[in-house]
VEXBAKOL-724828 format. One record per residue: residue in three letters; x, z, y of N, C-alpha, C in turn. Coordinates in steps of 0.05 Angstrom, whole numbers, plus 32768, in hexadecimal, padded with zeros to 4 digits. Layout:
N
ALA|X|Z|Y|X|Z|Y|X|Z|Y
...
// end
This chain:
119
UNK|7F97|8245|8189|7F8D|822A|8190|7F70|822C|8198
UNK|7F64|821F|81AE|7F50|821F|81B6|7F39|81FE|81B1
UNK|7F29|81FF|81AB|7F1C|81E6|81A7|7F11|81D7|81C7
UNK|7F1B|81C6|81CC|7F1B|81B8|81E1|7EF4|81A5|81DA
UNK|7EEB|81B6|81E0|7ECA|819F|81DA|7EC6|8185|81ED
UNK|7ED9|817A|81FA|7ED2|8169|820C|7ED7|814C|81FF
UNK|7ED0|813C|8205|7ED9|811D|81F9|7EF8|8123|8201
UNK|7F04|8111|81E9|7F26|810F|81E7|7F2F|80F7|8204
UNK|7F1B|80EC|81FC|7F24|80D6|8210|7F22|80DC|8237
UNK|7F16|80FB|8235|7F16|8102|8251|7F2B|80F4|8261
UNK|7F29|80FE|8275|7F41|80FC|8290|7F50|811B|8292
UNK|7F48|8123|827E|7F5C|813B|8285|7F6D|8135|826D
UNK|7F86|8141|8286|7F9F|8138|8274|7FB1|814F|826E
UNK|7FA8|8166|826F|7FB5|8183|8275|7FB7|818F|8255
UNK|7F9E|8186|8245|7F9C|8191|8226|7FAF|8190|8219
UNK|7FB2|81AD|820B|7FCE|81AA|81F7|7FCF|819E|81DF
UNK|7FE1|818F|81CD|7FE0|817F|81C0|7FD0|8183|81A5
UNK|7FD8|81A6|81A9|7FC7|81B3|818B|7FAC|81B6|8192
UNK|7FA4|81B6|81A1|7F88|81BD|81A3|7F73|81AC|8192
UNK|7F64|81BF|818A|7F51|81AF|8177|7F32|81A7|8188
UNK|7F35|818C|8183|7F1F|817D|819B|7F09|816C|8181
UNK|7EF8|816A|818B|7EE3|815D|8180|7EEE|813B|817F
UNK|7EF6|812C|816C|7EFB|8115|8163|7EE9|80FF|8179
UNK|7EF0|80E7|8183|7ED8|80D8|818E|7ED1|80C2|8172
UNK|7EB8|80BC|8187|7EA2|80B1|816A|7E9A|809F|8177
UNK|7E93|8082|816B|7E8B|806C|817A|7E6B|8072|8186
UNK|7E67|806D|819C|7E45|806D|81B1|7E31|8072|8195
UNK|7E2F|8062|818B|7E1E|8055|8180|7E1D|8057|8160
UNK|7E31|806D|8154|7E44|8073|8140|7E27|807E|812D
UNK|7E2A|8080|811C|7E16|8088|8106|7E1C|80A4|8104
UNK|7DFB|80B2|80F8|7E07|80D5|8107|7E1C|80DB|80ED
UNK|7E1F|80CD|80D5|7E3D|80D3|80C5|7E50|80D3|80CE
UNK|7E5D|80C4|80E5|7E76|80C2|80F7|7E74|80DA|8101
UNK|7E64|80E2|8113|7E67|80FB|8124|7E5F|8110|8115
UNK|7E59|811A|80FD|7E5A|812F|80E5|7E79|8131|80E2
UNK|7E7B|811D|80D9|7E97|811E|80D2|7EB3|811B|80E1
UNK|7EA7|811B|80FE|7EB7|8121|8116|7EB8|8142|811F
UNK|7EAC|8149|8118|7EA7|8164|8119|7EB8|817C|80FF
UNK|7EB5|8171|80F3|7EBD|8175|80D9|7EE2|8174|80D5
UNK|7EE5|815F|80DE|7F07|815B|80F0|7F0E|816B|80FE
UNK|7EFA|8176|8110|7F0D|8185|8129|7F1D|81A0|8125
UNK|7F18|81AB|8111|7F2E|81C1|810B|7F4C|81B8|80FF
UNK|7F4C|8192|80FC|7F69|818D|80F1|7F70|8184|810F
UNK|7F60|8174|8121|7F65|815F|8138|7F8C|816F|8141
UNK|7F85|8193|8146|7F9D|8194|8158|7FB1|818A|8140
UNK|7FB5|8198|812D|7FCA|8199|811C|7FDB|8175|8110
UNK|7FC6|816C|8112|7FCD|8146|810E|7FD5|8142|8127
UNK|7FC8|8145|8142|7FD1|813A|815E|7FEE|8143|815A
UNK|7FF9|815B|8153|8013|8166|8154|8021|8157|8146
UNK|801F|8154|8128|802A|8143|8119|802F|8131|812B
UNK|801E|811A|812C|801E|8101|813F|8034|80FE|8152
UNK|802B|8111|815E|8044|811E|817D|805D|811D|8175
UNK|8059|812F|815B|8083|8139|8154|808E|8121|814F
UNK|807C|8116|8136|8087|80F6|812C|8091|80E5|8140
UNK|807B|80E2|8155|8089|80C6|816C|80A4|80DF|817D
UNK|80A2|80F1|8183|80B7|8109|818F|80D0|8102|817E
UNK|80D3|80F8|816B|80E2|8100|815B|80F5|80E2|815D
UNK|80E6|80CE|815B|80EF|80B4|815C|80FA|80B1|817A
UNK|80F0|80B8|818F|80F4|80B3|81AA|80E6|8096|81BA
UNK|80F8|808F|81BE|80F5|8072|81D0|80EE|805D|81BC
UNK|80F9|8064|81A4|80FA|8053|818D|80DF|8044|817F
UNK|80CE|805F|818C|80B5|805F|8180|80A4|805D|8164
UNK|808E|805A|8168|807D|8053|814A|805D|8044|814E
UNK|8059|802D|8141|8048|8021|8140|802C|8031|8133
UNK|8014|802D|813B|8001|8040|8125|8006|803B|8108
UNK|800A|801E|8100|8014|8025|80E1|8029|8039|80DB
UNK|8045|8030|80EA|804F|8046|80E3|804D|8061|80E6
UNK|803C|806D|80FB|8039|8087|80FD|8020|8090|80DF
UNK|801B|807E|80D7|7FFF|8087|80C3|8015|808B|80AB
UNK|8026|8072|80AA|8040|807B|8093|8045|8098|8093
UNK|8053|809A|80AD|8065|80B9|80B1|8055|80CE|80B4
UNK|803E|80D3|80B3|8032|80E7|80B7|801D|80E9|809B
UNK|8019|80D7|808B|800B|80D8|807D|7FF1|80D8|807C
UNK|7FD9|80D2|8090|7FB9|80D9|808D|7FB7|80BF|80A4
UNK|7FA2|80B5|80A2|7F95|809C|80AC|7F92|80A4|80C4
UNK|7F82|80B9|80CE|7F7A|80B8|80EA|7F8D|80B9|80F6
UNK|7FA8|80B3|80F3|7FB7|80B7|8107|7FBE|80AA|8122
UNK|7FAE|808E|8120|7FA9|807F|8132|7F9E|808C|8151
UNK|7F82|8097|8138|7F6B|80AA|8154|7F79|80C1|815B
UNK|7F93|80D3|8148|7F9A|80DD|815E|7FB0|80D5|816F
UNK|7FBC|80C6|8169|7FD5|80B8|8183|7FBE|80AF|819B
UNK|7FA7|809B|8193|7F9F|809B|81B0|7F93|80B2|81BA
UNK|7F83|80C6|81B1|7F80|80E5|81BB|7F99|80E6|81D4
UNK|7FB1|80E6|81C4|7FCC|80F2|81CF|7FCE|80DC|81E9
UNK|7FD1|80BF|81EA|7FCD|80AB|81F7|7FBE|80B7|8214
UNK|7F9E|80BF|820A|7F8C|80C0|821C|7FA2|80D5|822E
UNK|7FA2|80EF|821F|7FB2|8107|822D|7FCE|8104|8237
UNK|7FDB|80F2|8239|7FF4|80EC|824C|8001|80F5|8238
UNK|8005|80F7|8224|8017|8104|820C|802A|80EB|8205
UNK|801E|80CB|8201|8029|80B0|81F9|801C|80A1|8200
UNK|8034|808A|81FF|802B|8072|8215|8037|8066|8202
UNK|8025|804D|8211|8029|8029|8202|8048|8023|8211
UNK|8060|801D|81FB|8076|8014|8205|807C|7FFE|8215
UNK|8072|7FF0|8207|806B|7FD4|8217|807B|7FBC|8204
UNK|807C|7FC9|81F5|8088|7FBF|81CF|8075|7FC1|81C4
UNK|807A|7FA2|81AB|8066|7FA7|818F|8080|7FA5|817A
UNK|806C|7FA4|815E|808A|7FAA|8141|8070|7F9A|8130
UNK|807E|7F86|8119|8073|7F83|810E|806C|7F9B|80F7
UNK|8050|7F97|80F4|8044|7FB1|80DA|803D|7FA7|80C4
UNK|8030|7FB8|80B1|8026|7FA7|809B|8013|7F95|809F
UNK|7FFE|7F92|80B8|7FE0|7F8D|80C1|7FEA|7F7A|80D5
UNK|8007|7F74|80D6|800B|7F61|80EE|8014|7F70|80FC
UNK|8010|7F68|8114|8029|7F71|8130|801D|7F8B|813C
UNK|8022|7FA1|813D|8017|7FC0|815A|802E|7FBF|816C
UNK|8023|7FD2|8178|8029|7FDB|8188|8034|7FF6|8189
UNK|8053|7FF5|8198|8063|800C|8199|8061|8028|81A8
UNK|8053|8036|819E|8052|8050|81AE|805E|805F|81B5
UNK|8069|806D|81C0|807E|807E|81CE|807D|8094|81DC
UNK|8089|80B1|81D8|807A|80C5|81E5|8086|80C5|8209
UNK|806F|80D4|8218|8076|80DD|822E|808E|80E4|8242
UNK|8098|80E8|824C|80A2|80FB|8255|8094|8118|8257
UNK|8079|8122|8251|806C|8138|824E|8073|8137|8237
UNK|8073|812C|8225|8070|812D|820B|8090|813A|8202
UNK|809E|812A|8215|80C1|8132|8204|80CD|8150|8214
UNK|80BC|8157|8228|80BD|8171|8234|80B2|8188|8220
UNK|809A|8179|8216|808B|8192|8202|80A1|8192|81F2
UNK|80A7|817A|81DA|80BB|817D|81CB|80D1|818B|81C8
UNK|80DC|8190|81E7|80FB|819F|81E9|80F4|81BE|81EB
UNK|80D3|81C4|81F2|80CD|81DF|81F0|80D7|81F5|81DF
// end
């Protein structure tokens, strides 16, 4: 695995799902956020994957970020589905589900995404 140093949210959409990338951090973020964005990036690929298999696994069916934080177990799982989002990995279904926090939104992997899968 190679560490991808570019913002997640690039326009490149070619990065593999494992790759370990530097976390994004709000502009204006206190330098604790970005310590501890740094500090992340040796789990980033290995959760992005998680993330990936979980919605791979459900299909069309999808998973809301609550539920992906359920099934995968660790909070950031949000920041990495949109990572995956940015990278053409998953898309907004165009469905929501009610959550514990009220209503999300249904995520759903790629067709890149269900190609990696069948790899």
């Amino acid at each position: 695995m190679s560490v991808h140093r570019v913002c997640p949210t690039c326009t490149c959409l070619e990065y593999d799902p494992d790759d370990n990338m530097v976390p994004s951090t709000h502009r204006d973020g206190p330098n604790t956020e970005k310590i501890n964005a740094w500090r992340e990036t040796p789990k980033t690929g290995s959760k992005r994957r998680m993330v990936l298999i979980a919605l791979c696994r459900v299909g069309q069916l999808g998973l809301t970020d609550d539920e992906l934080e359920l099934e995968v177990g660790f909070r950031s799982a949000k920041a990495r589905r949109n990572e995956l989002t940015g990278g053409g990995w998953v898309r907004n279904s165009g469905l929501s589900r009610k959550t514990r926090w009220g209503t999300g939104i249904v995520w759903v992997p790629t067709d890149k995404a269900i190609k990696w899968w069948g790899e």
